[in-house]
C-alpha positions in Angstrom: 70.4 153.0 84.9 70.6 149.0 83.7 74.1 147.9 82.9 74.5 147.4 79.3 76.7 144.7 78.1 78.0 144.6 74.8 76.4 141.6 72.6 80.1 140.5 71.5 81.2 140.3 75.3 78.1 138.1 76.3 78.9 135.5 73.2 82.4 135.4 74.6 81.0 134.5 77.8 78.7 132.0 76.6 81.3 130.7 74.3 83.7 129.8 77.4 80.6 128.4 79.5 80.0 126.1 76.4 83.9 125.2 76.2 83.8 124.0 80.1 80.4 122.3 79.8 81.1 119.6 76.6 82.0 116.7 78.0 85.5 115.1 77.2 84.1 112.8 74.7 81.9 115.0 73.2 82.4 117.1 69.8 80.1 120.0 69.1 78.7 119.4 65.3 76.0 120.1 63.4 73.5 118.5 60.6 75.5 115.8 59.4 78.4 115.6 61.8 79.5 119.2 60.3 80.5 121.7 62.9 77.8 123.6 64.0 77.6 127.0 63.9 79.3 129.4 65.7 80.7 126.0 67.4 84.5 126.0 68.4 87.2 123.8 66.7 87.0 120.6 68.3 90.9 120.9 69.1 89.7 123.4 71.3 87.4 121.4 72.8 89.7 118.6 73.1 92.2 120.7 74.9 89.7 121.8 77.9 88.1 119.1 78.2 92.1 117.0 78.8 92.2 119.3 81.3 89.2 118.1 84.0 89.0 113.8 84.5 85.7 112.3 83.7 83.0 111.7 86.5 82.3 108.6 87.1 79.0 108.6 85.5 80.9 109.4 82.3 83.2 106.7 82.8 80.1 104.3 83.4 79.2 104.7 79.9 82.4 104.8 78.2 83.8 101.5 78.8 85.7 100.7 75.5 89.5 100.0 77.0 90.7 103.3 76.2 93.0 105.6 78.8 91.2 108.0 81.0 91.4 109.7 84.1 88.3 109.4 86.3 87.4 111.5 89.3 85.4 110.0 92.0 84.6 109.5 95.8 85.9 106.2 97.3 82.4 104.0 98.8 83.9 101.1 99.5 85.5 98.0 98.0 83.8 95.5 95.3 83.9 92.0 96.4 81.6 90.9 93.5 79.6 91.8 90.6 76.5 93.5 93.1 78.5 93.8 96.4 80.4 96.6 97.6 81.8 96.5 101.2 82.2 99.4 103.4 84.1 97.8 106.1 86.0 94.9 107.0 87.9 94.9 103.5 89.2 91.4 103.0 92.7 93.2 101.2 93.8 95.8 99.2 92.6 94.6 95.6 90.2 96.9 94.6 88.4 100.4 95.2 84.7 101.6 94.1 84.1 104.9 93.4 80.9 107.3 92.8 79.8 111.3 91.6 78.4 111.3 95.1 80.5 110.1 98.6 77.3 108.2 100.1 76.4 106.2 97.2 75.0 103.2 97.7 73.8 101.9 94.3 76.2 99.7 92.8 75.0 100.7 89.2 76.2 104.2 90.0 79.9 103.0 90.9 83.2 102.2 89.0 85.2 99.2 90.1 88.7 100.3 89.9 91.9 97.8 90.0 94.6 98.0 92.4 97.9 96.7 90.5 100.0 95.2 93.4 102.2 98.0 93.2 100.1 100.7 94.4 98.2 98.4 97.5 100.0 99.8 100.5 99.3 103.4 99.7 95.7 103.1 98.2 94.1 99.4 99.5 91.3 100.2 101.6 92.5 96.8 104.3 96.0 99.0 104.7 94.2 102.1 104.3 90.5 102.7 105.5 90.7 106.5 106.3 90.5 106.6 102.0 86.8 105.8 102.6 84.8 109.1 101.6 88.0 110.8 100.0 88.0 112.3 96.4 90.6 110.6 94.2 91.8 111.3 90.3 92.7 107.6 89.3 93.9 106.7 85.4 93.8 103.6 83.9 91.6 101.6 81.2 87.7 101.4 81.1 86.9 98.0 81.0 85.0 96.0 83.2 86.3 94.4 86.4 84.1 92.1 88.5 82.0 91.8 85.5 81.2 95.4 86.5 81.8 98.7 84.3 85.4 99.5 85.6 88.8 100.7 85.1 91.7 98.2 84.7 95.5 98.2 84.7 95.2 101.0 86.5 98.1 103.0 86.0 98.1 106.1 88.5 96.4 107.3 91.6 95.8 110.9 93.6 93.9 113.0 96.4 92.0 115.4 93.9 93.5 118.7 93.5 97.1 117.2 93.8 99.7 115.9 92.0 100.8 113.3 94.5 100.7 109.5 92.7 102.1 106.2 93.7 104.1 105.2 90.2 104.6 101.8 90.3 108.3 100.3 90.3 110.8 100.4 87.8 111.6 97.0 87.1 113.8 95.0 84.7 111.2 92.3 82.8 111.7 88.7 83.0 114.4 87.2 80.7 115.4 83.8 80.3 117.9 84.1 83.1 116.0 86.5 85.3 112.5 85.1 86.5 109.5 87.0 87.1 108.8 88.3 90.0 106.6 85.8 92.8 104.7 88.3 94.4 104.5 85.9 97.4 106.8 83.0 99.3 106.7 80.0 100.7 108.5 78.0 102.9 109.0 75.4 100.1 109.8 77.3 97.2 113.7 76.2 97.9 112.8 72.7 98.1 109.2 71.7 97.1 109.1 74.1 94.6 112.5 74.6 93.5 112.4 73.4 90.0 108.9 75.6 89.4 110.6 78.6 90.6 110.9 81.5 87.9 108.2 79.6 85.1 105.0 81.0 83.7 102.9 79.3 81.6 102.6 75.6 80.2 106.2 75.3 81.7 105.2 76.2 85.0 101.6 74.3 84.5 103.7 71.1 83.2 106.6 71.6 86.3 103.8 71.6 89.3 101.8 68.8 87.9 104.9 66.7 88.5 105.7 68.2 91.6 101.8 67.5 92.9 101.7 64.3 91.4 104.8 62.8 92.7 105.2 60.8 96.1 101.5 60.8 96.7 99.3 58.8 98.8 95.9 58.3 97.5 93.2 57.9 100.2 89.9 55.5 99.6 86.5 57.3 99.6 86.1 55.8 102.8 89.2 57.3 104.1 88.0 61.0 103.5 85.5 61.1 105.5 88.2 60.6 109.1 90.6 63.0 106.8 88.3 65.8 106.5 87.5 65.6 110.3 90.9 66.4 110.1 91.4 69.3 107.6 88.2 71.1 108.0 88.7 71.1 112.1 86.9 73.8 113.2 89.6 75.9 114.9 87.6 77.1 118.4 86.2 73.5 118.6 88.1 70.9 118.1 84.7 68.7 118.2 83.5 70.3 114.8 83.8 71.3 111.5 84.0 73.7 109.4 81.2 73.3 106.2 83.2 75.3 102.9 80.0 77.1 101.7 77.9 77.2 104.8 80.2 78.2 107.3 78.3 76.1 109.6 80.1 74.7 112.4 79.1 70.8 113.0 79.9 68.1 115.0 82.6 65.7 113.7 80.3 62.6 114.8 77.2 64.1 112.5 78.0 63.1 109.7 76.4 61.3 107.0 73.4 61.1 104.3 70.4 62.5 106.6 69.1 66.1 106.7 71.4 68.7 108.5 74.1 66.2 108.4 77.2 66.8 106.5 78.9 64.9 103.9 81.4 65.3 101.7 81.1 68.1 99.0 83.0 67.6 95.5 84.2 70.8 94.3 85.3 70.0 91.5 81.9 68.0 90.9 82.5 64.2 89.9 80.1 64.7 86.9 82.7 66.7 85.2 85.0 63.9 84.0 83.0 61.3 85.2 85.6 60.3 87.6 83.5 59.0 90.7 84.4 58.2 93.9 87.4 55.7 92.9 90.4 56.3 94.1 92.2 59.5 92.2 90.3 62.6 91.5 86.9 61.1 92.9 89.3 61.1 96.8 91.7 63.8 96.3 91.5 65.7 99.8 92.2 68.6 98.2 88.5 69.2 96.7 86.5 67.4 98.9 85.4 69.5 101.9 82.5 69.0 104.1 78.8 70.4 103.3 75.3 70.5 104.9 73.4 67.7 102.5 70.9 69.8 101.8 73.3 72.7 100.2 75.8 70.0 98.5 72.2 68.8 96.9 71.5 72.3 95.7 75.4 72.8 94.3 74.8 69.3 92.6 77.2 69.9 89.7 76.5 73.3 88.8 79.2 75.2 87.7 80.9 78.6 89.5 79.3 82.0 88.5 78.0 85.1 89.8 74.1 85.8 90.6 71.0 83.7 91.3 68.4 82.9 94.1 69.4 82.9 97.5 70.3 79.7 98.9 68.6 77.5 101.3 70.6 76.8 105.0 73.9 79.0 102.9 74.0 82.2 104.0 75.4 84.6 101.1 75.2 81.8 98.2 73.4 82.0 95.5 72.4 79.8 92.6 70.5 79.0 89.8 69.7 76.9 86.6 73.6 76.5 85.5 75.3 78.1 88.3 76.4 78.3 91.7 78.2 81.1 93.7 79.6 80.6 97.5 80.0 82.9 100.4 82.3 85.4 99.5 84.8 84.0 102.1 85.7 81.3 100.6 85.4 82.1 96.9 89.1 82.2 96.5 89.3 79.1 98.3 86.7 77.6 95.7 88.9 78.9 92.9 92.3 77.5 94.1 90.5 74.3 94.8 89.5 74.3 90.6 93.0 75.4 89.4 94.8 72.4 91.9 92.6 69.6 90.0 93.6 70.9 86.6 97.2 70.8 87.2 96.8 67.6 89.1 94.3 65.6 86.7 95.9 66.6 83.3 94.7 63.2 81.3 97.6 61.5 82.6 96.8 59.3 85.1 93.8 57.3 83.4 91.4 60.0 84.3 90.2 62.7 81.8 92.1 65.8 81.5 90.4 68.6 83.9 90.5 71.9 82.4 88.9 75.4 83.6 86.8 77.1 81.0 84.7 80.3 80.7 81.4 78.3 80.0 78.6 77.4 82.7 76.5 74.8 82.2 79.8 72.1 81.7 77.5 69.1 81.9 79.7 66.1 81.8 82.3 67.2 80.3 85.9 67.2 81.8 85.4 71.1 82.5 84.3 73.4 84.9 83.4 77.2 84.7 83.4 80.1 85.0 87.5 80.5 84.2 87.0 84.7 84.0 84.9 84.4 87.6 87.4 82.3 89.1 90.3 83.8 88.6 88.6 87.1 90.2 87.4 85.3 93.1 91.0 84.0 93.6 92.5 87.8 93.7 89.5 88.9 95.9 89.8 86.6 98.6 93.7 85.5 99.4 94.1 82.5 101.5 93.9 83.0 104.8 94.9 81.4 107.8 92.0 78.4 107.5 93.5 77.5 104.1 96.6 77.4 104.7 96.5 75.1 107.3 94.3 73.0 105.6 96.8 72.5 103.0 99.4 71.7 105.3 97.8 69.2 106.8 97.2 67.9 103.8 100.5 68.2 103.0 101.9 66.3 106.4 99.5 63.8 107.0 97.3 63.0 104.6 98.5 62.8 100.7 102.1 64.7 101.1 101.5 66.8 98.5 100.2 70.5 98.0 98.4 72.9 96.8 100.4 75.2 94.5 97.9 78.3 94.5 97.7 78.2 98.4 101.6 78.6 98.7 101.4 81.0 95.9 98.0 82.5 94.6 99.9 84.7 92.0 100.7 81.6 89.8 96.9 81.5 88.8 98.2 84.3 86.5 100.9 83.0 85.7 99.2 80.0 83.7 96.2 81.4 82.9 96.6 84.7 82.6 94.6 88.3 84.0 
């Protein structure tokens, strides 16, 4: 004989299927917004749904900035707004996650922070066996790489655990007890002894006189034997290094002609109209070498993400108001931006150079994209090229430094996350 089940005990049944089914941020309701009938009380509903993290598709279309926990497979690590790397991880800033462990569609992924904090144990450069794993993360939907994300990420685990990396207790800043560097330098008891501990326009205001003092200022002409210098390539000694590129070229081959290369101005001499007179239009620290035909197609576009591929650059992109560099030297592009601000503050007869979050700058003194740039200078840390490049700077050519080299952090620290 058929088993007969009683009708209350199959409602019961499909009431609890129902319970476990409504997602988190869903209410069951009615005409109206009215419960619905036979629905439960949305306390109810609230309390089982607290109990399971949100997929990732769910946390895809819920980016408001409130709390959440997020369950997802790690694919690999953002780099930018459409690019996800699966190896060779340039650090430990960020993870991507997905519903599904071979995802490849970026539309499909969350971006997730890595507050310094928590890098050792859950960076994919320290860690690259996370790649494929399940993890619960918590933090705030918003976007990150102008990307539906989660920031200020607040807690990480292996699904089905409890295990987290809390971040550290620590005592905040006072007036007597500075913030925290993040990062040293060789100089910070000398060079940078009186910026030490300051954020904001203090610390803005300290290492433009620091930069600005003792300086030697180099003619236009000048640049082109310093660069040979700077930009050495480092397994040829005969070439250089062109910033967006990549290209290695012959010292000798330089010049206006096509596949020559000249000398690229970052910050772009439009913006502020300062030339190539001695000052800003010379200052080593933003002029690197370029293929002609790619510093023609940069012209004085400002820095953003997306466009056409471009031309002889391998991995740039531009188009009507923008321009975006090889992702290897994005943070180099960035720290390049925030140096002349601090150096060319208005005070020196020249107009005051400020970041903004505009494309599109024209002449004005400004250049932009602020919000880009200051991810581009978390994603891509100096490295070993950079560095040296500001020493030499530093020991040959104008004496003085680069401040965001030494210590990237302080991008942060005067203009904020």
């Amino acid at each position: 004989m058929p088993v007969v089940i009683p009708r209350r005990r199959i409602a019961a049944v499909l009431t609890g299927l129902v319970v476990a089914l409504v997602p988190p941020s869903v209410a069951l309701t009615g005409a109206a917004g009215s419960p619905a009938a036979g629905a439960l009380p949305v306390p109810h509903v609230a309390a089982a749904a607290a109990a399971a993290p949100l997929t990732v598709s769910q946390a895809l279309a819920s980016q408001s900035g409130q709390s959440a926990a997020v369950r997802g497979y790690v694919v690999g690590q953002p780099t930018a707004t459409n690019t996800v790397v699966r190896s060779g991880f340039p650090n430990d800033y960020a993870l991507a996650i997905a519903d599904s462990a071979s995802e490849t569609s970026t539309s499909r992924m969350l971006y997730v922070q890595i507050p310094s904090a928590f890098r050792s144990a859950w960076g994919l450069q320290s860690n690259p066996s996370l790649m494929g794993r399940q993890l619960d993360v918590t933090g705030s939907l918003s976007a990150y790489f102008s990307h539906p994300g989660m920031t200020s990420t607040s807690a990480f685990a292996f699904s089905g655990t409890s295990t987290s990396t809390p971040p550290p207790t620590t005592t905040p800043p006072t007036s007597t007890t500075p913030a925290p560097t993040g990062t040293t330098s060789p100089y910070d008891s000398t060079y940078y002894a009186s910026a030490m501990g300051k954020t904001g326009s203090a610390l803005h205001s300290e290492l433009h006189r620091i930069i600005s003092s003792g300086v030697t200022t180099l003619t236009y002409d000048q640049v082109w034997t310093a660069l040979k210098d700077t930009d050495q390539d480092p397994n040829n000694p005969n070439n250089v290094i062109e910033v967006y590129s990549g290209r290695s070229i012959a010292k000798s081959d330089n010049g206006g002609g096509v596949d020559q290369w000249n000398r690229e101005h970052v910050w772009a001499k439009s913006h502020g109209d300062f030339g190539t007179v001695d000052g800003p239009g010379t200052d080593v620290h933003h002029l690197r070498p370029e293929d002609v035909t790619v510093n023609s197609t940069r012209g004085n576009l400002d820095f953003d993400l997306g466009g056409s591929p471009v031309a002889q650059c391998t991995g740039c992109l531009s188009d009507g108001d923008s321009f975006e560099p090889r992702n290897a030297v994005k943070g180099d592009v960035a720290r390049m931006i925030f140096y002349m601000a601090v150096r060319w503050d208005g005070g020196d007869g020249f107009a005051d150079l400020e970041p903004d979050n505009l494309v599109g700058n024209g002449t004005a003194p400004a250049i932009g994209k602020l919000s880009v740039l200051k991810q581009w200078n978390l994603q891509d840390p100096p490295d070993a090229f950079e560095k040296r490049r500001n020493q030499v700077i530093f020991d040959t050519w104008q004496h003085n430094r680069n401040p965001f080299v030494d210590h990237p952090e302080w991008v942060t620290a005067i203009y904020g996350s």
